[in-house]
N, C-alpha and C positions, 0 to 999 in steps of 0.2 A: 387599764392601759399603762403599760410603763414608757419609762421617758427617757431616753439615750443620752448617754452621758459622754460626752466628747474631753478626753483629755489633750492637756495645750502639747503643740510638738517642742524637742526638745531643743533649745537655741544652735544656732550654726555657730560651732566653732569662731573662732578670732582669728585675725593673720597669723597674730602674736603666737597663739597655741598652737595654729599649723604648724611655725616654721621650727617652734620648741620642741614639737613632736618629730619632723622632719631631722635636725638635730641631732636631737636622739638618737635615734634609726642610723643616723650616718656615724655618730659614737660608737657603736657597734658593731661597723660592717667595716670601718675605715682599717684599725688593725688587722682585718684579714688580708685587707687587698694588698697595705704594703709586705704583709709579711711574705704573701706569695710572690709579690713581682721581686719580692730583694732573694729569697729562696729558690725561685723557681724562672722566672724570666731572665733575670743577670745574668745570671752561669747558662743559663740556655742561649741567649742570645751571643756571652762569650764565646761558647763555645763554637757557635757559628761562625763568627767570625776567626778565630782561631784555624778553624778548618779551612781557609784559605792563604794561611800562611805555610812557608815552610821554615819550621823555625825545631831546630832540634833542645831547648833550652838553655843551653849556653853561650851560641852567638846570636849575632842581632836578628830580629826576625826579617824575614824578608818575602812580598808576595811571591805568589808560587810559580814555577817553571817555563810559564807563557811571557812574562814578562821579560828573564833574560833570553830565550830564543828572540826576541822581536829583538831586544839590544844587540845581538849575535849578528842578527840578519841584518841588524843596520850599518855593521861596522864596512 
């Protein structure tokens, strides 16, 4: 007859090693995220907003065409 041999399980991580590992993880992901949103979010969102300007780049900007008809109509 043989006899079964149970080996011990292996210990549960530590908080400590969690959060070191978690850490980690985010040392690595964190330079993508800002590189996208300064690359790619900024100017996209500029740009959105831009798009509601009328603004030829040399004088001031100014919201676009609805606003002075309403000034118009108020006078």
């Amino acid at each position: 007859m043989t006899q079964a041999t149970t080996r011990p399980l292996p210990a549960a991580p530590s908080r400590r090693r969690a959060w070191r590992d978690i850490l980690v993880g985010w040392s690595f992901i964190l330079p993508n995220f800002i590189g996208f949103a300064l690359f790619t979010l900024v100017p996209m969102t500029a740009a959105f907003a831009l798009a509601f300007l009328d603004w030829d780049s040399y004088s001031t900007p100014r919201v676009g065409r609805a606003g002075e008809l309403r000034a118009a109509a108020a006078r």
